[in-house]
LUMNUTOR-125407 format. One record per atom (N, C-alpha, C): y, x, z; atom name; residue in three letters. Coordinates in pm, whole numbers, plus 50000, padded with zeros to 5 digits. Each point is the difference from the previous one (the first is absolute). Layout:
N
ATOM       Y       X       Z   atome   residu
ATOM       Y       X       Z      CA      ALA
...
***
This chain:
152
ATOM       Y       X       Z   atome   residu
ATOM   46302   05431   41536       N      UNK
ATOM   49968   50099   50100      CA      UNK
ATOM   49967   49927   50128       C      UNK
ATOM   49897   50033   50042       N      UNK
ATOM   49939   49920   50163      CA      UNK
ATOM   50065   50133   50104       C      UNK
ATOM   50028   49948   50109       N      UNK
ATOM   50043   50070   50138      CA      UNK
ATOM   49852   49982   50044       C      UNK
ATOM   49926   50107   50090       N      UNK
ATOM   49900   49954   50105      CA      UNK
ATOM   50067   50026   50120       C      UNK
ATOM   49954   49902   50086       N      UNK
ATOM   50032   49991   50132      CA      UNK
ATOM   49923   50053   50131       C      UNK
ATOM   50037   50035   50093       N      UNK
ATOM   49930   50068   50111      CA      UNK
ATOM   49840   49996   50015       C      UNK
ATOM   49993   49804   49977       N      UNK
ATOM   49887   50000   50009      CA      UNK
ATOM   49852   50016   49898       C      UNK
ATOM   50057   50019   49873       N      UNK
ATOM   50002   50056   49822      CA      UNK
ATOM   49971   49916   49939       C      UNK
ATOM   50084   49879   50023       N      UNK
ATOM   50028   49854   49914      CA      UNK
ATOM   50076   50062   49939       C      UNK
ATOM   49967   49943   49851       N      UNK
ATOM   50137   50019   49914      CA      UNK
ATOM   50109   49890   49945       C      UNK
ATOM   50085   49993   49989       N      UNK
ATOM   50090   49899   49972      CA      UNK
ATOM   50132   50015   49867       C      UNK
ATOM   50017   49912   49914       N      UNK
ATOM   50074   50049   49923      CA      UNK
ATOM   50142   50055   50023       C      UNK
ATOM   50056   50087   49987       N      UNK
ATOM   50122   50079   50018      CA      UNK
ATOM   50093   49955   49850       C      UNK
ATOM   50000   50052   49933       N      UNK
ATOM   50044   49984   49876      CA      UNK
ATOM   49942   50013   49866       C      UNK
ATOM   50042   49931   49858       N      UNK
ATOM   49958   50093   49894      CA      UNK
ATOM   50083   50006   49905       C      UNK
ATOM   49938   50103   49965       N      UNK
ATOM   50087   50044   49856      CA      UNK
ATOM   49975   49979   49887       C      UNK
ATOM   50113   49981   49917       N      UNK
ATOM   50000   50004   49823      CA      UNK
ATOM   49996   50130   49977       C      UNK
ATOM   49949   50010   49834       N      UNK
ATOM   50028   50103   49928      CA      UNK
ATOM   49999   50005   49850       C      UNK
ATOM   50110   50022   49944       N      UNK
ATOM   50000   49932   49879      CA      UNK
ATOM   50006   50219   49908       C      UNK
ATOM   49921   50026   49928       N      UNK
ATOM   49981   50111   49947      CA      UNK
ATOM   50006   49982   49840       C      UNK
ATOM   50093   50113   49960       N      UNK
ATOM   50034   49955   49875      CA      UNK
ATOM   49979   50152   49900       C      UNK
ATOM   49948   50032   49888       N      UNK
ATOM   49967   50092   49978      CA      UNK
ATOM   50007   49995   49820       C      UNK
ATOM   50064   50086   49919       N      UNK
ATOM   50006   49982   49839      CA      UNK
ATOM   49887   50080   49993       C      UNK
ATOM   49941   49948   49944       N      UNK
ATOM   49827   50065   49891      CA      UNK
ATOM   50061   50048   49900       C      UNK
ATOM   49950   50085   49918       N      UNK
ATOM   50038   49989   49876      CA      UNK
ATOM   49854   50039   49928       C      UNK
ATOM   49923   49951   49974       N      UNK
ATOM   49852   50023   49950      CA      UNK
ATOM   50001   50049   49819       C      UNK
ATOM   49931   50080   50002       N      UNK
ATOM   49924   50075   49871      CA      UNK
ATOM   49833   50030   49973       C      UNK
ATOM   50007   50062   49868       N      UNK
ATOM   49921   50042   49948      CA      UNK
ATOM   49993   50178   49998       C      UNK
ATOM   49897   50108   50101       N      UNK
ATOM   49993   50121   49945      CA      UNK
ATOM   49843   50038   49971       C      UNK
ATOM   50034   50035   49898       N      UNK
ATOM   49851   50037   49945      CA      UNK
ATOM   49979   50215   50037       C      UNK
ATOM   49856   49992   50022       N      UNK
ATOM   49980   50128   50080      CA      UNK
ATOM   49898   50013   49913       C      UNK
ATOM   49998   50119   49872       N      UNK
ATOM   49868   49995   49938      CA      UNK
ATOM   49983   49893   49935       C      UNK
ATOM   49861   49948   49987       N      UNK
ATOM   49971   49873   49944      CA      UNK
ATOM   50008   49879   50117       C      UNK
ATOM   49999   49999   50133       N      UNK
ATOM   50054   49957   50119      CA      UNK
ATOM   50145   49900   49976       C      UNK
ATOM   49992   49888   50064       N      UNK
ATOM   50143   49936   49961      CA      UNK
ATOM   50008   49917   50161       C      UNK
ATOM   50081   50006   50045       N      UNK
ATOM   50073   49974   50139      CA      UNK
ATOM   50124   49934   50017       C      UNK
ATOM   50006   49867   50066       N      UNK
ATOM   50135   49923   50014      CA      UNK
ATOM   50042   50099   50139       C      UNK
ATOM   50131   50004   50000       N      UNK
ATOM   50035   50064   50111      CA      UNK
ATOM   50156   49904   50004       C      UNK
ATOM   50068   49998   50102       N      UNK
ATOM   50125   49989   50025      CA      UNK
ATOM   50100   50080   50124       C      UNK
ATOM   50124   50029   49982       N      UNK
ATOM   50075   50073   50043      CA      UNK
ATOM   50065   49867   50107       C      UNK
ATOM   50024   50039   50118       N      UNK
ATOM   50039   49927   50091      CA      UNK
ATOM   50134   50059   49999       C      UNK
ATOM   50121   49886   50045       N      UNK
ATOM   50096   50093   50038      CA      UNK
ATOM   50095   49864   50069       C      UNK
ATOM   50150   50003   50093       N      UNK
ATOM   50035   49910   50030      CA      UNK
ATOM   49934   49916   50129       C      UNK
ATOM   49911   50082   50062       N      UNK
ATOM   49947   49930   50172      CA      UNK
ATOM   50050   49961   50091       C      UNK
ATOM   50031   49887   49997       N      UNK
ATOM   50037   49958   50092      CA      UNK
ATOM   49934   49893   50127       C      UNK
ATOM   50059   50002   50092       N      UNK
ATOM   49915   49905   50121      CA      UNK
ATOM   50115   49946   50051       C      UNK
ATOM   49981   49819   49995       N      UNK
ATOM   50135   49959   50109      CA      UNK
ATOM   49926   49892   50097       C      UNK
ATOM   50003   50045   50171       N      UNK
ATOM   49988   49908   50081      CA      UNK
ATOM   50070   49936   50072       C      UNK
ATOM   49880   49890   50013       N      UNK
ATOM   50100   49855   50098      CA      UNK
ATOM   49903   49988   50083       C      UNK
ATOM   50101   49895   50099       N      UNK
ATOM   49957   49978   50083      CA      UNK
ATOM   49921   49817   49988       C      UNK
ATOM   49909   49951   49964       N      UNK
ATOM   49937   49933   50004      CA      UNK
ATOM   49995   49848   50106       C      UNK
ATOM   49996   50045   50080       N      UNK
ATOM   49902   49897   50096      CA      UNK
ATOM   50008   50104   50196       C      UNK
ATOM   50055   49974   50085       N      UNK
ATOM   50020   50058   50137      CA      UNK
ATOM   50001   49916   50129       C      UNK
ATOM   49890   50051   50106       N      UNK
ATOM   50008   49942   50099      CA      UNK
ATOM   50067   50068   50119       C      UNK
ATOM   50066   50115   49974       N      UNK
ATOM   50035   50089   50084      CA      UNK
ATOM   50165   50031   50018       C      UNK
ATOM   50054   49888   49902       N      UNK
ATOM   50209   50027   49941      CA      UNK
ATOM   49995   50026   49886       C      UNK
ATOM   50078   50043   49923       N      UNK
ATOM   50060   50069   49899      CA      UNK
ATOM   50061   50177   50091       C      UNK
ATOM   49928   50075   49853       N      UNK
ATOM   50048   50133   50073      CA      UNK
ATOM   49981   50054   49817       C      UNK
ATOM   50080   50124   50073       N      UNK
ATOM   50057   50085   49853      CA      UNK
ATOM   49899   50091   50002       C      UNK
ATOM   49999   49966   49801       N      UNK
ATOM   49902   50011   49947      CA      UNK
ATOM   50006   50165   49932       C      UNK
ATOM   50139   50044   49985       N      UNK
ATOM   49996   50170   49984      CA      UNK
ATOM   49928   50075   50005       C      UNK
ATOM   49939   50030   50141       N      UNK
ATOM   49912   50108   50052      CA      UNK
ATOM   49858   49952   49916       C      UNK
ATOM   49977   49885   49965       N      UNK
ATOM   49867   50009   49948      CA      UNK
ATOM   50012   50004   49814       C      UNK
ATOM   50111   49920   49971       N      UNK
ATOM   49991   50061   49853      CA      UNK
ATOM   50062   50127   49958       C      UNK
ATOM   50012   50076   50117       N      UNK
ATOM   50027   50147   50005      CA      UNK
ATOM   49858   50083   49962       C      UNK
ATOM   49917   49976   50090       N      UNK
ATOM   49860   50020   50019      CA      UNK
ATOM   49892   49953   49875       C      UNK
ATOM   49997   49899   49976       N      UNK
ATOM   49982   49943   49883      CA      UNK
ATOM   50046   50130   49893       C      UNK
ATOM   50098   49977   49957       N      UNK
ATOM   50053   50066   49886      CA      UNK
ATOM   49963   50148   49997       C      UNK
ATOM   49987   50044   50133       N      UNK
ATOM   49953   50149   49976      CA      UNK
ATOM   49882   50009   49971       C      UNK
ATOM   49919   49912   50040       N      UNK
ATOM   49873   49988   49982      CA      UNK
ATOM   49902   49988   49847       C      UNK
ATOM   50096   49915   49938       N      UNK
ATOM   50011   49947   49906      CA      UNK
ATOM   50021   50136   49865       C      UNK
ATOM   50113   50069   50077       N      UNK
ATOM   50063   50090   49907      CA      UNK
ATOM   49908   50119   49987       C      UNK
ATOM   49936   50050   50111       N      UNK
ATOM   49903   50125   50073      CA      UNK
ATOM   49840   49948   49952       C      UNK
ATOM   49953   49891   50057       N      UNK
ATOM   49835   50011   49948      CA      UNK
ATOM   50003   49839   49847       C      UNK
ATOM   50048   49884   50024       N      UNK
ATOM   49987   49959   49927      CA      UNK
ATOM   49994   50027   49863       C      UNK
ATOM   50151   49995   49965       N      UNK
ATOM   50039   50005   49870      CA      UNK
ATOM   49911   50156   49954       C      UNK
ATOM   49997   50088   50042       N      UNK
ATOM   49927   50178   49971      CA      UNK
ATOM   49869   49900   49946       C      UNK
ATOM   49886   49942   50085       N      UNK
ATOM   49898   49980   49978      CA      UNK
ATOM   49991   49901   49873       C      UNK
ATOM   50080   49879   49982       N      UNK
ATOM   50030   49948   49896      CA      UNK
ATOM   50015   50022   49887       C      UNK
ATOM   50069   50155   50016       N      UNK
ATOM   50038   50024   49900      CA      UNK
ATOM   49933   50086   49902       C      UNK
ATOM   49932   50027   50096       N      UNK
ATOM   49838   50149   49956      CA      UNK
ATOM   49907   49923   49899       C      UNK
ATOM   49954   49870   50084       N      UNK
ATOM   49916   49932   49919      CA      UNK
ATOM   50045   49929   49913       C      UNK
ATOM   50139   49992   49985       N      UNK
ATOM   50029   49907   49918      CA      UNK
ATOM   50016   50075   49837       C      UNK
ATOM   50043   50132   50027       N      UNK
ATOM   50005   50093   49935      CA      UNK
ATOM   49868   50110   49949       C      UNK
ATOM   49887   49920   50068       N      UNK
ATOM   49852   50098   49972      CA      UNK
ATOM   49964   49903   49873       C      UNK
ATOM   50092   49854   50008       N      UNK
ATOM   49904   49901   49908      CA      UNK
ATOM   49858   49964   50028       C      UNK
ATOM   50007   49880   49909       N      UNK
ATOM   49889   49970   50021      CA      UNK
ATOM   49936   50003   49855       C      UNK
ATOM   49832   50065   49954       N      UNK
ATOM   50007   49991   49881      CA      UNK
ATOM   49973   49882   49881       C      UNK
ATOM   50002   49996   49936       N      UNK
ATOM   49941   49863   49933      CA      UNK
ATOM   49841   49988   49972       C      UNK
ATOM   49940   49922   49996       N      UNK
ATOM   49879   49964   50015      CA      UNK
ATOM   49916   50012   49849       C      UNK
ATOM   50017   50090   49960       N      UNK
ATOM   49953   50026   49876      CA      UNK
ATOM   49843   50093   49944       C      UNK
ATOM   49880   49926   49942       N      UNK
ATOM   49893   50065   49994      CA      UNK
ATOM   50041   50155   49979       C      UNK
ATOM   49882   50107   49965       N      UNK
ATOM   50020   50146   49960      CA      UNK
ATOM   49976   49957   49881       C      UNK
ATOM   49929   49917   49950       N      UNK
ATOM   50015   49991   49847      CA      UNK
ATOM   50111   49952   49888       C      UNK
ATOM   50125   49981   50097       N      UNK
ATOM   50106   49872   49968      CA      UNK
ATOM   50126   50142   49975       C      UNK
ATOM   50057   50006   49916       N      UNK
ATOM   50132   50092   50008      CA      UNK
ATOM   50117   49935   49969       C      UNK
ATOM   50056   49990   50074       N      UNK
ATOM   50158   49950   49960      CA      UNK
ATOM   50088   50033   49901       C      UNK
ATOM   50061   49972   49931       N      UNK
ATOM   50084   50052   49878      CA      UNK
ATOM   50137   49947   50024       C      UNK
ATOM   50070   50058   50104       N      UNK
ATOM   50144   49977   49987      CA      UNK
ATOM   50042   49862   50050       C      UNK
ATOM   49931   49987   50169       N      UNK
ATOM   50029   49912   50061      CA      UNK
ATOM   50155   49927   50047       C      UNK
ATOM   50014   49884   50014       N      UNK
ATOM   50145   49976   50045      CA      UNK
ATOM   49991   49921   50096       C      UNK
ATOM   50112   50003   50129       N      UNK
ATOM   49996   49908   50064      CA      UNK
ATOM   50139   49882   50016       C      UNK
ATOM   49948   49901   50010       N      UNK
ATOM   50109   49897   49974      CA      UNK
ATOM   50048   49933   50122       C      UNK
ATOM   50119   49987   50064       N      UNK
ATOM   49979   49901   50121      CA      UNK
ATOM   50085   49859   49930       C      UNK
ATOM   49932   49899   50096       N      UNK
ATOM   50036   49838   49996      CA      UNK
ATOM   50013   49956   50135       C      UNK
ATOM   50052   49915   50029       N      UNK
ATOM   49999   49929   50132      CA      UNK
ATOM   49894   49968   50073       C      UNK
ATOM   49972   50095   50087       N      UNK
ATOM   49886   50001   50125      CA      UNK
ATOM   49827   50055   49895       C      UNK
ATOM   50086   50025   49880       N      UNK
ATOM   49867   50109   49931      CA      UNK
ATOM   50050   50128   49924       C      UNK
ATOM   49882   50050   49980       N      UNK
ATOM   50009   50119   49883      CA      UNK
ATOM   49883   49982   49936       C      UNK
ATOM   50061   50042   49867       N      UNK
ATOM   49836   50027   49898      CA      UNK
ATOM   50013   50127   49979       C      UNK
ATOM   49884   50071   49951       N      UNK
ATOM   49932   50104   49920      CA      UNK
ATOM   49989   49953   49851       C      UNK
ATOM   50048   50092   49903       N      UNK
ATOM   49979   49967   49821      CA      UNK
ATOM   49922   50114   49999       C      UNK
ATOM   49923   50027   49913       N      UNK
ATOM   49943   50136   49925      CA      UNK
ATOM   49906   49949   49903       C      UNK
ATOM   50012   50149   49903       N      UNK
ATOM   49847   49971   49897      CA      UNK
ATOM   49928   50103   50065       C      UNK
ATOM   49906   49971   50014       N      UNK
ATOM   49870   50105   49987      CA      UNK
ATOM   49916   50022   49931       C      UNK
ATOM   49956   50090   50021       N      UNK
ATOM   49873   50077   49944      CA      UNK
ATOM   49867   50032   50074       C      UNK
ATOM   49850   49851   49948       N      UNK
ATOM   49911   49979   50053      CA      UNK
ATOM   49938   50098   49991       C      UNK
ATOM   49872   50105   50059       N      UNK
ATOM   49920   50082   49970      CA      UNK
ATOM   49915   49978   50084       C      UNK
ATOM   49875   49919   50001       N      UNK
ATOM   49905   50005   50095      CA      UNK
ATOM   49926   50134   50021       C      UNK
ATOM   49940   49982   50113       N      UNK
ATOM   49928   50129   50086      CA      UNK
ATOM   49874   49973   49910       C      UNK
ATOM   49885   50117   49955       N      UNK
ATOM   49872   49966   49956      CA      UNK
ATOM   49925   49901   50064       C      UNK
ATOM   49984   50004   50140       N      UNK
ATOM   49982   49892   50083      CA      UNK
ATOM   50058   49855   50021       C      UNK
ATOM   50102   50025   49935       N      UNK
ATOM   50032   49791   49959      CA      UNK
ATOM   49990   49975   49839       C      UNK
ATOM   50007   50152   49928       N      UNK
ATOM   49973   49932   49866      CA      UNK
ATOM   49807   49985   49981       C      UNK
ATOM   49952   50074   50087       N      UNK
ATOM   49810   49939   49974      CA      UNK
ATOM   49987   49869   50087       C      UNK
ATOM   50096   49946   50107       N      UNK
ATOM   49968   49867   50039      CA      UNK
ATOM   50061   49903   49919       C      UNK
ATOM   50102   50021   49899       N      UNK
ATOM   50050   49911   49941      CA      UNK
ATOM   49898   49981   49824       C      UNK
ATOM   49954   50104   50013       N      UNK
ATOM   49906   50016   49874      CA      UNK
ATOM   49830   49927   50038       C      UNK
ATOM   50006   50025   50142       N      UNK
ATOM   49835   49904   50046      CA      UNK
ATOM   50051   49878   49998       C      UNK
ATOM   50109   49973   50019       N      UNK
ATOM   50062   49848   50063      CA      UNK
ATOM   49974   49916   49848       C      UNK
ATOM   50063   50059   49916       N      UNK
ATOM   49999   49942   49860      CA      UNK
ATOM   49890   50012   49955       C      UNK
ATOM   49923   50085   49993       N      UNK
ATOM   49844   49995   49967      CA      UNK
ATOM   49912   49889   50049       C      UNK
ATOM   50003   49971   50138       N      UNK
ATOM   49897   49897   50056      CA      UNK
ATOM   50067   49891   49942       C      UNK
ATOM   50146   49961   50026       N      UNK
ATOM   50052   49867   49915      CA      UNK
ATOM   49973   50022   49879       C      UNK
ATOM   49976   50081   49917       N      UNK
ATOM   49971   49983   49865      CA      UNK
ATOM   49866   49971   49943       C      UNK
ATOM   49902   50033   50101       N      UNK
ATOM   49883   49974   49986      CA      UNK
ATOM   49925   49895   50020       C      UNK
ATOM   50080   49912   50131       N      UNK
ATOM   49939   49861   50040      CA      UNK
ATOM   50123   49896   49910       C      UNK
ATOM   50061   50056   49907       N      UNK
ATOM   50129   49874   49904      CA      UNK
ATOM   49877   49963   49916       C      UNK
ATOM   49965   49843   49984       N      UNK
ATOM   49916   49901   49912      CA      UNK
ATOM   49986   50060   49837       C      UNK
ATOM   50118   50111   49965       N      UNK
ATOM   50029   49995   49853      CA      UNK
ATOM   49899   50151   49966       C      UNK
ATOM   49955   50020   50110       N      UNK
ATOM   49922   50130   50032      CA      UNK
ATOM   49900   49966   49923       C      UNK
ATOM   49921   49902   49994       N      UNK
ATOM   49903   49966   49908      CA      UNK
ATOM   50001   50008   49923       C      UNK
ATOM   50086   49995   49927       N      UNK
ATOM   50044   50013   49853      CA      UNK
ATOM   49942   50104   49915       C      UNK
ATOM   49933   50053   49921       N      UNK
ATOM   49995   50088   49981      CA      UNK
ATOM   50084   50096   49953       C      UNK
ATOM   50061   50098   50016       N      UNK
ATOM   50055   50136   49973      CA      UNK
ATOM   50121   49991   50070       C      UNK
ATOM   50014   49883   50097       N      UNK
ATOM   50145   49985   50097      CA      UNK
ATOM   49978   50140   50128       C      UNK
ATOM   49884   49997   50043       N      UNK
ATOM   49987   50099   50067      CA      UNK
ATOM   50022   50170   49955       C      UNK
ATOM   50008   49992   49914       N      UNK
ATOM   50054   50122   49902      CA      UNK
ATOM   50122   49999   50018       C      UNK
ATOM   50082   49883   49980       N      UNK
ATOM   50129   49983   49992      CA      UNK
ATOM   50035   50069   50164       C      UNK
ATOM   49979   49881   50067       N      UNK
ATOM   50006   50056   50129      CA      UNK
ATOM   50083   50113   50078       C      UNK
ATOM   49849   50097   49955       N      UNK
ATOM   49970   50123   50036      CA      UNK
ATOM   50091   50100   49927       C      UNK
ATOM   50084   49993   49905       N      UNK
ATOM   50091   50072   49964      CA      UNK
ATOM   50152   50014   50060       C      UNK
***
């Protein structure tokens, strides 16, 4: 925190720590065909120190008073909204999940599932031109009746 002074120099006053500690507990909810990690916050806490001061040592109460309400009133509420809207997983419209799980590990989580591919008409005629032009410029094309083959 800077003090400004009369003349509106600023100068360091003090600063503060803040050490914030918070249990996640993260999941899997599926909405429809929709699938969303979300986690439940709970356990908020905030503890401050006093750091570094050019001004004394002074009690620190009144501000981790302030803090904490703060904390309790807009933080943690807003935290907790989004934390709880999820976020969804990144999955094509053609991709369906079949009975996703989520796993946690140290400083990760995975996603397991089987799915079920179904392309859109529009990626199954680009995947059908795609194989066509490669099938047509492959050397064995010459061949006679390979291009028959091909094309089936």
């Amino acid at each position: 925190v800077n003090a400004i002074g009369y003349n509106g120099s600023r100068a360091l006053a003090f600063v503060l720590g803040m050490k914030t500690m918070v249990d996640l507990k993260p999941a899997l909810r599926s909405q429809g065909s929709r699938h969303f990690i979300y986690a439940d916050l709970e356990n908020f806490e905030t503890q401050l120190s006093l750091l570094y001061t050019t001004i004394g040592e002074f009690n620190m109460k009144a501000i981790q008073q302030f803090v904490n309400y703060a904390m309790d009133t807009i933080i943690f509420p807003e935290a907790s909204f989004y934390f709880n809207r999820g976020m969804p997983l990144p999955v094509s419209s053609a991709i369906r999940l079949i009975g996703p799980k989520m796993t946690l590990g140290e400083g990760y989580f995975f996603v397991a599932t089987d799915f079920k591919y179904k392309p859109t008409t529009i990626q199954r005629q680009k995947y059908l031109t795609s194989m066509q032009d490669l099938c047509s410029s492959h050397p064995l094309n010459s061949i006679k009746g390979v291009d028959t083959f091909f094309k089936h």
